[in-house]
C-alpha positions in Angstrom: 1.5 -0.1 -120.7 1.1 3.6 -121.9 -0.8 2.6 -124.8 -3.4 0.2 -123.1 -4.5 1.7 -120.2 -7.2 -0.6 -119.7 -5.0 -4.0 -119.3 -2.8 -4.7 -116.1 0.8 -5.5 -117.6 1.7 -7.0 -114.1 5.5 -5.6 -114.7 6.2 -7.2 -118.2 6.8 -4.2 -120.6 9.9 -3.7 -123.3 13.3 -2.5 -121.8 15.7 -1.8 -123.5 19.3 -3.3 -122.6 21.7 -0.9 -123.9 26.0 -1.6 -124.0 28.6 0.4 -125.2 26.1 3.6 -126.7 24.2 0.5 -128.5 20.7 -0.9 -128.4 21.7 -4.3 -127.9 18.1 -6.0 -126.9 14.8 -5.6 -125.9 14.0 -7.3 -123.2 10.7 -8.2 -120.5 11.4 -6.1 -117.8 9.3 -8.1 -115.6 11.2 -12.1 -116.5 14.4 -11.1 -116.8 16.5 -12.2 -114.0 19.5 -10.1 -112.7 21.7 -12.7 -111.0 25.8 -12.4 -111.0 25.2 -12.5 -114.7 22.2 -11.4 -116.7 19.5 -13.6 -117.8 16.7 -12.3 -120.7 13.7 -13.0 -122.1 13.0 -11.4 -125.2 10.1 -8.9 -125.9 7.3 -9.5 -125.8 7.5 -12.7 -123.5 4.7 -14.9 -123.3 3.3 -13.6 -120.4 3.1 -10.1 -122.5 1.6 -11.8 -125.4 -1.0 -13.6 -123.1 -2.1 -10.6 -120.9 -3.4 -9.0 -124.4 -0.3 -6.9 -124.5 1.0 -7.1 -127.7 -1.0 -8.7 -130.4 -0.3 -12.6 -131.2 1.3 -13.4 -134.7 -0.6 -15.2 -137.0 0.3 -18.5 -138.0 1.8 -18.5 -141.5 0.3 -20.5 -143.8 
């Protein structure tokens, strides 16, 4: 990714999925699947969050 130069993102980075003029999701560009209908995985998947790519959440508490 752009901002982390120093981690291999192996593919999975945001991208957006846009219909009609409208941000409609923000998808892993690497696990989504294009079949005869589309398939996503939300961003940041947990590949992403595992790779150091995005920070984890904290639990709540």
């Amino acid at each position: 990714m752009a901002d982390r130069p120093d981690v291999e993102d192996f593919g999975h980075e945001p991208m957006n999925i846009i219909t009609n003029g409208k941000l409609r999701a923000v998808v892993c560009a690497r696990c989504v699947v294009w079949d005869h209908g589309f398939n996503d995985v939300a961003w940041p998947c947990t590949s992403a969050i595992v790779l150091g790519l995005v920070p984890r959440k904290e639990p709540s508490s």
